[in-house]
C-alpha positions in Angstrom: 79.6 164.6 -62.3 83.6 164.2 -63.2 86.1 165.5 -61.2 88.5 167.3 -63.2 92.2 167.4 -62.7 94.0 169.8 -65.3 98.0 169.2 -65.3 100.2 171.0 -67.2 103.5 170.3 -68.7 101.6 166.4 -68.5 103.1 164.6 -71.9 106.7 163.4 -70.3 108.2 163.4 -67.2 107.2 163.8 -64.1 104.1 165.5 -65.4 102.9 162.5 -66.8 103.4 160.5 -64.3 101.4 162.3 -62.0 98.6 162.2 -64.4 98.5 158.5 -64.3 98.5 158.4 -60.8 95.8 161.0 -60.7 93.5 159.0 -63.0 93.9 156.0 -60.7 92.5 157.3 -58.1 89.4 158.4 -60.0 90.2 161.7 -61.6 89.5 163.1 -65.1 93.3 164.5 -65.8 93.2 166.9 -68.4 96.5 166.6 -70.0 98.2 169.8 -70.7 100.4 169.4 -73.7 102.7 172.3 -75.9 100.8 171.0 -78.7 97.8 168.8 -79.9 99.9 166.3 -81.4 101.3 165.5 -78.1 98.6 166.7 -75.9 96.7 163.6 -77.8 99.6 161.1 -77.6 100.4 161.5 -73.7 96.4 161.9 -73.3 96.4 158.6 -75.0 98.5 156.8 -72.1 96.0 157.9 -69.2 93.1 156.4 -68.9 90.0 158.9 -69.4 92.2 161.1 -69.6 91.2 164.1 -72.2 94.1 166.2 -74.0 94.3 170.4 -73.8 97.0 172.7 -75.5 98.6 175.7 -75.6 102.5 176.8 -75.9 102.6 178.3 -72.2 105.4 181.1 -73.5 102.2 182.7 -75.3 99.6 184.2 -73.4 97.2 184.0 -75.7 97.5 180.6 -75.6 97.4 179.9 -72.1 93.8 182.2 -72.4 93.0 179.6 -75.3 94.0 176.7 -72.8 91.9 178.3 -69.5 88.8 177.9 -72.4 89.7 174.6 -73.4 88.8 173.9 -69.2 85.9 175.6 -69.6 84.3 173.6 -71.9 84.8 170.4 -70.2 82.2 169.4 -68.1 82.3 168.5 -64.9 83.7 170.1 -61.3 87.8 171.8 -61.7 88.9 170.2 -58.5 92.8 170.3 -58.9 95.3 172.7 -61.2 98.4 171.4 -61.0 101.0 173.9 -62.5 103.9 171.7 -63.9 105.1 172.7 -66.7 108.6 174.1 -66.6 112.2 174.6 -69.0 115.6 175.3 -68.0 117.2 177.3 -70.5 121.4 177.4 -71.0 120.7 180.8 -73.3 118.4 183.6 -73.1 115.4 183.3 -74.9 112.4 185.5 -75.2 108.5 185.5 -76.4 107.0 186.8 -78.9 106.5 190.1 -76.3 110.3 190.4 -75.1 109.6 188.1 -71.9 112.5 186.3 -70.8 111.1 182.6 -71.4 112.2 180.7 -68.6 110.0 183.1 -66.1 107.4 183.4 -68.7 106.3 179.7 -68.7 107.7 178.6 -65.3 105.8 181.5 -63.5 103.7 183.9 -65.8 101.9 181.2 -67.4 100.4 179.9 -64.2 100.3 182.9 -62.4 97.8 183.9 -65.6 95.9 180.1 -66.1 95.4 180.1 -61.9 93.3 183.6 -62.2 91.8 182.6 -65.3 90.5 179.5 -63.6 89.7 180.9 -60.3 86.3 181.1 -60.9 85.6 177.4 -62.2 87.5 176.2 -59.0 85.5 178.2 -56.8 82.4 176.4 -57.9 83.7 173.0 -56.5 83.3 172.4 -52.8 87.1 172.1 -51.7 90.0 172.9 -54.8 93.6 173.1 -54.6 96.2 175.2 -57.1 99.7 173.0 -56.5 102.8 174.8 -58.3 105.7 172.6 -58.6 108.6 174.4 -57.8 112.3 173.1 -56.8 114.5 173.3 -53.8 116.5 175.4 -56.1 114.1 178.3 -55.2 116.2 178.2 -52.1 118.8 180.0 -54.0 116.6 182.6 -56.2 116.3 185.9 -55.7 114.2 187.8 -58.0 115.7 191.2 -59.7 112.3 193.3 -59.5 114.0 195.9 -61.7 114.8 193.4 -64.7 112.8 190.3 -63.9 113.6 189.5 -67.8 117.4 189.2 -67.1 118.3 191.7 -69.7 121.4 193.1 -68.1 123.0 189.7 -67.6 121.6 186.1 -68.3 122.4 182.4 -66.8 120.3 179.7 -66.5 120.3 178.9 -63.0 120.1 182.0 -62.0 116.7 182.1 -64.6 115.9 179.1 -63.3 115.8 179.5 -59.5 114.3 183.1 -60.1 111.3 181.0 -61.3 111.4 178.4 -58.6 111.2 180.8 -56.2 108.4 183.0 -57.6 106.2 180.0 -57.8 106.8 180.1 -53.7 106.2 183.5 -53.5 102.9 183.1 -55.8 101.7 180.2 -54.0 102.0 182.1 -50.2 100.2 185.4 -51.6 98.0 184.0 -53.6 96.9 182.3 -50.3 96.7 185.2 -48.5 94.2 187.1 -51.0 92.2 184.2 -51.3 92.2 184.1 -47.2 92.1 181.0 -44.4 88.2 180.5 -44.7 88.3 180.0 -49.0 87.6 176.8 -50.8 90.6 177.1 -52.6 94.1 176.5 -51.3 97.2 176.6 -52.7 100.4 174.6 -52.5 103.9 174.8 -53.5 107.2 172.0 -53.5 109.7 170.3 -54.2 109.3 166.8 -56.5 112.5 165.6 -55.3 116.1 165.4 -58.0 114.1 163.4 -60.5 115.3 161.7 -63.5 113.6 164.1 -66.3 114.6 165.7 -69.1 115.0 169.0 -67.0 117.2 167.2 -64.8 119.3 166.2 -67.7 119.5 169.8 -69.1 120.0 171.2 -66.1 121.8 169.3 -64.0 123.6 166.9 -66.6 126.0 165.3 -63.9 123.4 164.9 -61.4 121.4 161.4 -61.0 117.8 161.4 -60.6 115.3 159.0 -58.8 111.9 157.7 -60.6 109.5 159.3 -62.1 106.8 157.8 -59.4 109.0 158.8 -56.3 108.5 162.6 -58.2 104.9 162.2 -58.7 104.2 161.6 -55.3 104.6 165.4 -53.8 102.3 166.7 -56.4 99.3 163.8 -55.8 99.5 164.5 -51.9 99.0 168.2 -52.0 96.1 167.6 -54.8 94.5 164.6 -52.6 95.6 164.5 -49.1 92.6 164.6 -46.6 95.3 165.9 -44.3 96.5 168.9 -45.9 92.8 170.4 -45.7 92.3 173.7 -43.9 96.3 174.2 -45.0 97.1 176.8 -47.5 100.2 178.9 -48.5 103.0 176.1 -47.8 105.8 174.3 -48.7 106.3 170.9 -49.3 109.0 168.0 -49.8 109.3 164.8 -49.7 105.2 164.4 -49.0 105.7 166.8 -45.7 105.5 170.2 -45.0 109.3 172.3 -44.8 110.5 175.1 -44.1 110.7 177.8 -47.7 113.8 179.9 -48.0 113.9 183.1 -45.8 113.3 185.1 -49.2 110.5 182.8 -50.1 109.0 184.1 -46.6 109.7 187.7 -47.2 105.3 189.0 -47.0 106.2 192.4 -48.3 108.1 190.7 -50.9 105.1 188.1 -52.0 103.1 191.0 -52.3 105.4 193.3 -54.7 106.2 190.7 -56.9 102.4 189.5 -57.1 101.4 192.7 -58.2 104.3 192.5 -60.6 103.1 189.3 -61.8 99.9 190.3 -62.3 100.7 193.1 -64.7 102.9 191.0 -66.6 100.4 188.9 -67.6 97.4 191.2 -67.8 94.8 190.3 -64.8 93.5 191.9 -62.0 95.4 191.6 -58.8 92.6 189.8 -56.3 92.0 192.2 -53.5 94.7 192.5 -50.7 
């Protein structure tokens, strides 16, 4: 039977990278693309690889993408939430969600529960969100999550960096020590992406394979089993921000998150 790998946010970048490396080492990668067209193209450039879609601002889309797994055969080993924007204006959905935290955080705080299920079938799975050592500079505005009073795109930006930490470390906790799914979050490293380049325009970047690398160890690292709810850099565990460690503050926002996007909190 295959062993599926879904990552999203997988046609460029350090997204796509990570798929290739994935692949090599046996994988099925389902490559998550914003569209078919390029879901196809960056599918097209991994081997076995097999293309899924969805525009991650639109949560009835990332529902269409979580059935798009489910109809692939084979056992949902790894999700690797990728995808992510950095935005230098506000934007919002189609439902007056600010957009940076709606595909940076709401879409895989909605695809992980959606997929719960298929990776509790396998006999180990991991849920890796790629975050950023800006998370170490987020805070998260519980009373206007959407920015609406006053907008900039760091400030948007780390906000989402840090709730994937925060996401990661409670979702961990529901799911408790003894579960066959555990859940990672890190830092790729300043990588030369198009992010990077939007971002952080002055700033140089290493290679795309040197920002790879954090993402394949927590999905495949023999090591890292029994661990759940961390942080990683650099292929090593570190320390997350004092925020990022705040418990009663994990659990808020979670059950923020989950009514943002419409699923049932898991039991806490």
């Amino acid at each position: 039977m295959r062993t599926l790998n879904l990552v999203t946010g997988a046609t460029d970048g350090i997204g796509l990278e990570t798929a290739r490396q994935l692949s090599s080492l046996g994988a099925t990668v389902l490559v998550h693309g914003r569209s078919e067209a390029k879901a196809r193209t960056a599918a097209a450039q991994v081997k076995g690889a097999v293309p899924v879609w969805a525009d991650l601002a639109d949560l009835a889309q990332v529902r269409s993408l979580a059935a798009q797994v489910e109809r692939e055969e084979g056992t949902l080993a790894v999700l690797i939430n990728n995808a992510g924007v950095f935005l230098h204006e506000r934007k919002t959905t189609a439902d007056g969600r600010e957009l940076t935290l709606a595909v940076n955080h709401d879409a895989p705080v909605l695809l992980t529960h959606l997929l719960l299920p298929r990776l509790r079938k396998a006999a180990r799975a991991r849920v890796v969100n790629v975050s950023s050592i800006a998370h170490s500079r987020g805070t998260v505005a519980l009373d206007d999550l959407d920015l609406s009073g006053h907008f900039d795109g760091y400030t948007a930006y780390a906000q989402s960096k840090l709730a994937n930490v925060l996401f990661t470390r409670e979702l961990a906790r529901r799911l408790g020590p003894s579960s066959t799914v555990t859940t990672y979050a890190l830092h790729p490293g300043v990588i030369n992406t198009k992010l990077l380049r939007t971002g952080f325009s002055a700033m140089a970047g290493a290679s795309l394979a040197d920002g790879a690398k954090t993402s394949v160890f927590c999905a495949t690292a023999p090591e890292l089993e029994g661990q759940t709810g961390l942080y990683y850099a650099a292929q090593r565990e570190m320390g997350a921000s004092r925020v990022a460690q705040d418990d009663a503050l994990c659990a808020k926002f979670y059950l923020l998150s989950c009514q943002r996007v419409g699923v049932t909190p898991l039991p806490g």
